[in-house]
LUMLOGU-893952 format. One record per residue: residue number from 1; residue in three letters; chain; x, y, z of N, C-alpha, C in turn. Coordinates in pm, whole numbers, plus 50000, padded with zeros to 5 digits. Layout:
<vomars>
(vomar NUM "ALA" "A" (X Y Z) (X Y Z) (X Y Z));
...
</vomars>
This chain:
<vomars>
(vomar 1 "UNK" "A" (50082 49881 50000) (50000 50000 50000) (50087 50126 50000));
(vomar 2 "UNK" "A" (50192 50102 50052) (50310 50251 50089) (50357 50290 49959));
(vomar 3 "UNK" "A" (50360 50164 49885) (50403 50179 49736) (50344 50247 49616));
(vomar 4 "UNK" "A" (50195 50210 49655) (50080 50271 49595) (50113 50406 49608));
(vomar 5 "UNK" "A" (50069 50432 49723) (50108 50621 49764) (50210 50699 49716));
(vomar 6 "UNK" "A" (50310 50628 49768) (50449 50684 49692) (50449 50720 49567));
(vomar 7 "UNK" "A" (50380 50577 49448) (50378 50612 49356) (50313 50742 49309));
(vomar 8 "UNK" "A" (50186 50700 49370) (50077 50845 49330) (50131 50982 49315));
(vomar 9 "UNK" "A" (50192 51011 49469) (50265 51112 49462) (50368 51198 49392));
(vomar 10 "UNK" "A" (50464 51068 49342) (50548 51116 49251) (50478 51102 49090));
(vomar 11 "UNK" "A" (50336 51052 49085) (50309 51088 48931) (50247 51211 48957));
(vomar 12 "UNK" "A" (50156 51252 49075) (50126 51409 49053) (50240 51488 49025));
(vomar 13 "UNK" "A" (50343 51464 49118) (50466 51583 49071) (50493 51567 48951));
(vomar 14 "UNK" "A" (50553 51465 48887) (50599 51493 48781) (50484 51543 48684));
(vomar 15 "UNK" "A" (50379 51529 48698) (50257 51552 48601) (50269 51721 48643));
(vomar 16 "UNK" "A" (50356 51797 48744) (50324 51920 48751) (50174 51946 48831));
(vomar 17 "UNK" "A" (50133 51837 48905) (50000 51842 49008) (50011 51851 49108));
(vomar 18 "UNK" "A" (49942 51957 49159) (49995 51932 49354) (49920 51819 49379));
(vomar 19 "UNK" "A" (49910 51751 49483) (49850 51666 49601) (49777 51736 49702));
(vomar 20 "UNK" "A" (49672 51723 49737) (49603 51821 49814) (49666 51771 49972));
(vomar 21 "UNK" "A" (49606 51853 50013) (49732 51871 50209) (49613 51864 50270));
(vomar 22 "UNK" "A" (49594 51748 50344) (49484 51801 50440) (49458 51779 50579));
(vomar 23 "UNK" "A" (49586 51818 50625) (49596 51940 50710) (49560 52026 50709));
(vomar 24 "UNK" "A" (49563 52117 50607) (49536 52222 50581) (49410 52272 50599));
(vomar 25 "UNK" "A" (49359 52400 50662) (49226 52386 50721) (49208 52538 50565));
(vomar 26 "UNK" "A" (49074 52499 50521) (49000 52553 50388) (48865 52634 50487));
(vomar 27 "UNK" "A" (48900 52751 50405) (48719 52825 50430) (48639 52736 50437));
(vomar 28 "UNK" "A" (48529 52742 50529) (48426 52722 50520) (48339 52763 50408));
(vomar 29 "UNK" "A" (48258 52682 50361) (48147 52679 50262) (48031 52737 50304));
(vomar 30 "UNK" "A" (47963 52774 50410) (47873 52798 50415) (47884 52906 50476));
(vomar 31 "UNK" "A" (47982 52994 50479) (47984 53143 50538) (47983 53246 50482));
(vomar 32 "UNK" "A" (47852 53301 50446) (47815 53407 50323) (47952 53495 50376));
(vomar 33 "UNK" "A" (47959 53567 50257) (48052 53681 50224) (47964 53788 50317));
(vomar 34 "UNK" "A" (48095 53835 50375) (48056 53999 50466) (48048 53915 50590));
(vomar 35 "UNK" "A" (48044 53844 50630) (47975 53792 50784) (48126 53709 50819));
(vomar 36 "UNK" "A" (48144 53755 50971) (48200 53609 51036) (48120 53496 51111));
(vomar 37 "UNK" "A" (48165 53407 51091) (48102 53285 51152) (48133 53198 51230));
(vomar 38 "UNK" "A" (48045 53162 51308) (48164 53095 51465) (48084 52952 51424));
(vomar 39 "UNK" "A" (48208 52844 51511) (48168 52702 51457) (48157 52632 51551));
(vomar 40 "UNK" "A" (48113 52477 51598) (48138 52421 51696) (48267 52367 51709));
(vomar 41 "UNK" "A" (48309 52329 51592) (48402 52221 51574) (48558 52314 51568));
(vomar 42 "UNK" "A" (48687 52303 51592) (48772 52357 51553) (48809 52361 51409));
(vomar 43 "UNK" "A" (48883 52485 51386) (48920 52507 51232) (48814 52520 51128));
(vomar 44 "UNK" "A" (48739 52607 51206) (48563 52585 51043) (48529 52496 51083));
(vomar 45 "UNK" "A" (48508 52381 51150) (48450 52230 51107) (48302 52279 51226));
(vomar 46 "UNK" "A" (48242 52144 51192) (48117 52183 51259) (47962 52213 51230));
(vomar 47 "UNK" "A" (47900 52218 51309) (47770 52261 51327) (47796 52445 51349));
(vomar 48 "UNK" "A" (47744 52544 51217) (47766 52655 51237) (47663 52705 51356));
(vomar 49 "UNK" "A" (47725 52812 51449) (47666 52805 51534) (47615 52963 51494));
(vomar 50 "UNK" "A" (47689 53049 51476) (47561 53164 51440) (47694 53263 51355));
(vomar 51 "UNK" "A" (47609 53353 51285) (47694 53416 51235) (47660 53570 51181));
(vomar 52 "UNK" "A" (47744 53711 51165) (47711 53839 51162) (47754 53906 51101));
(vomar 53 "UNK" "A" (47701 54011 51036) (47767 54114 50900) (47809 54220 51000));
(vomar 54 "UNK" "A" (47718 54265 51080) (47726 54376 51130) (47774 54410 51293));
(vomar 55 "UNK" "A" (47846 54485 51334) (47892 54495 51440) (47756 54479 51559));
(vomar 56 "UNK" "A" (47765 54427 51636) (47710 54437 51783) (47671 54321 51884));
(vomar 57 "UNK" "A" (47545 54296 51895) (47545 54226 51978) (47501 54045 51922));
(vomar 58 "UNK" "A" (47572 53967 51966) (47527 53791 51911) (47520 53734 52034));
(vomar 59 "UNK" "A" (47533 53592 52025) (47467 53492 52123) (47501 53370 52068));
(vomar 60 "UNK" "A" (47677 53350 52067) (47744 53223 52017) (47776 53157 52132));
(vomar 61 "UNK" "A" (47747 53060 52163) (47797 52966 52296) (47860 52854 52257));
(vomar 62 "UNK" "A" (47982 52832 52321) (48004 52728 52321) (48152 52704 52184));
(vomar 63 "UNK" "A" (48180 52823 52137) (48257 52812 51979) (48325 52751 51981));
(vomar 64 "UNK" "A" (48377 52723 51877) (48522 52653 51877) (48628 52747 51795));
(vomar 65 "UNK" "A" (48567 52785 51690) (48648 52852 51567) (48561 52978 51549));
(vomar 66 "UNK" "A" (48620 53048 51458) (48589 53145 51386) (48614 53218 51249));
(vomar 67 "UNK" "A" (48530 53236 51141) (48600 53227 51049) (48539 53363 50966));
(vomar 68 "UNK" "A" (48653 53468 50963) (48575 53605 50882) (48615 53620 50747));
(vomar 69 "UNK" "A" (48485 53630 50692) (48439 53600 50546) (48433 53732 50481));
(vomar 70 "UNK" "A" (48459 53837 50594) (48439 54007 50537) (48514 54048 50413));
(vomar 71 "UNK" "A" (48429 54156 50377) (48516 54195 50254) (48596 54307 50251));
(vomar 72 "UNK" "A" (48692 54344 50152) (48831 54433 50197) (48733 54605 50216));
(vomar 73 "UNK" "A" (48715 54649 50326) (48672 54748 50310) (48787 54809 50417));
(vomar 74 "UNK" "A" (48858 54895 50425) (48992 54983 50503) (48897 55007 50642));
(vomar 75 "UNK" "A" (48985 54968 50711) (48948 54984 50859) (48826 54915 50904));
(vomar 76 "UNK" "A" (48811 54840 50844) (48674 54707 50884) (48694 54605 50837));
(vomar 77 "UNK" "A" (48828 54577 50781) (48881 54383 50766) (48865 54287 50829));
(vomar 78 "UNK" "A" (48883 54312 50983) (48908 54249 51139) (48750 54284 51159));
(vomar 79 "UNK" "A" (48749 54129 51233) (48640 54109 51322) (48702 54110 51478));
(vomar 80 "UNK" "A" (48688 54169 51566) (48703 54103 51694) (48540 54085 51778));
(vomar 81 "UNK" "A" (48603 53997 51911) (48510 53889 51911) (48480 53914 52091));
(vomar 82 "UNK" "A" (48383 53960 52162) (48375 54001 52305) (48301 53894 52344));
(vomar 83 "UNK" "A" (48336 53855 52512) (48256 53797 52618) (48130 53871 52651));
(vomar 84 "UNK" "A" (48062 53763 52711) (47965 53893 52801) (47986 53935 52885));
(vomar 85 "UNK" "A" (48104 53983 52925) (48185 54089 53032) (48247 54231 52943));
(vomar 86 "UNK" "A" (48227 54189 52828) (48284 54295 52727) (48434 54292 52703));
(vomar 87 "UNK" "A" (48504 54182 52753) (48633 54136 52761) (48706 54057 52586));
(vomar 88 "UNK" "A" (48758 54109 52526) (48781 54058 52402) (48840 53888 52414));
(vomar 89 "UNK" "A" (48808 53839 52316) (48816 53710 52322) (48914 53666 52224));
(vomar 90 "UNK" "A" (48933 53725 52153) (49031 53734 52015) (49050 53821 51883));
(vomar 91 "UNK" "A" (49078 53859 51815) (49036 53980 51698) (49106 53828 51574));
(vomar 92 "UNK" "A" (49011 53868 51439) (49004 53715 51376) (49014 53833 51220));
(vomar 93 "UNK" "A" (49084 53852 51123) (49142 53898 51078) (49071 53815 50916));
(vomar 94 "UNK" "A" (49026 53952 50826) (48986 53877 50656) (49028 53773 50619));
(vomar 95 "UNK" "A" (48986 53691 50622) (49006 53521 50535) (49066 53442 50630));
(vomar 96 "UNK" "A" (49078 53484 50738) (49086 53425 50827) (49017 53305 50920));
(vomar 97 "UNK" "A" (49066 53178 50947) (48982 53098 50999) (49071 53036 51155));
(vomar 98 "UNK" "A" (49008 53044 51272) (49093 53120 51391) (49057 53006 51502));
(vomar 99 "UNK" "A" (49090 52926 51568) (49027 52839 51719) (49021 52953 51825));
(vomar 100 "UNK" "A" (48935 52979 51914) (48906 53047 51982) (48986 53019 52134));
(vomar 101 "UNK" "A" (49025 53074 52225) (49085 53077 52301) (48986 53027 52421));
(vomar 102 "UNK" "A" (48976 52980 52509) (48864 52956 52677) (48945 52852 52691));
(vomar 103 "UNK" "A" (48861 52812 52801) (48848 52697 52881) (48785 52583 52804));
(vomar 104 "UNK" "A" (48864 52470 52799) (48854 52382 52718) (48817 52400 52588));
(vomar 105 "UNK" "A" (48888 52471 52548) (48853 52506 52409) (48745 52563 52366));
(vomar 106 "UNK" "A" (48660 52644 52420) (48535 52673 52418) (48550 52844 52410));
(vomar 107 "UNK" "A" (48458 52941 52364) (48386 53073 52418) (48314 53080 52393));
(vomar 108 "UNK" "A" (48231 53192 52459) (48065 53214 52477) (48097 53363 52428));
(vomar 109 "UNK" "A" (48055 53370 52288) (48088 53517 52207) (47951 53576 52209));
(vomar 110 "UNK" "A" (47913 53753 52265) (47810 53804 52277) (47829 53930 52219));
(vomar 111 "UNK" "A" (47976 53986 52158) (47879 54071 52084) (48056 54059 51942));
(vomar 112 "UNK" "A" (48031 54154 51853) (48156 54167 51756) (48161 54304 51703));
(vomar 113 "UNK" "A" (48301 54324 51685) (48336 54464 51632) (48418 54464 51511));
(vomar 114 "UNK" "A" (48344 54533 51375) (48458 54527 51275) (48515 54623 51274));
(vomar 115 "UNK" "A" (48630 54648 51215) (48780 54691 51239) (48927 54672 51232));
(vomar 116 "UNK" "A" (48965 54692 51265) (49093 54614 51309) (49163 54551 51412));
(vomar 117 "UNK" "A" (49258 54443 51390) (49323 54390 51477) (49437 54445 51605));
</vomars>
């Protein structure tokens, strides 16, 4: 089987084909443009748990990730991301897809500010 692979690999290269990496963590699919979107799962993955175009107040529990889908507008690229203490939780940056910082891997995101990082 190792042989198989090996092979594969070296006929994409020489064919001039990458091999896809997947590791590599890819946008999310289902996060309209303009909005960030928080996930259950780390890295995008998941059950989307809610998601916002516009700065203020949400009601994400529980996140894992975060992923901002905004578009290049100067001085509103960056999403950052508040507790309900008003305590920032992370700032998550255009095309960006981010694991959220808590306790066991978790935050409870209640409101967002676009901007910068």
């Amino acid at each position: 089987m190792r042989s198989v692979i090996l092979f594969t690999v070296a006929a994409f290269t020489l064919a001039g084909l990458s091999v896809p990496a997947q590791a590599r963590s890819a946008a999310p699919s289902d996060c309209p443009s303009g909005n960030v979107c928080l996930y259950a799962g780390t890295g995008g993955t998941g059950r989307q748990i809610c998601k916002s175009k516009v700065s203020g107040e949400v009601v994400c529990l529980n996140a894992r990730s975060a992923y901002n889908h905004g578009v290049s507008d100067p001085g509103k690229n960056d999403v950052r991301l508040y507790d309900l203490g008003g305590a920032l939780v992370t700032c998550v940056k255009r095309g960006q897809v981010k694991n959220l910082p808590g306790p066991g891997g978790y935050a409870n995101v209640f409101s967002v500010k676009w901007g910068t990082c």
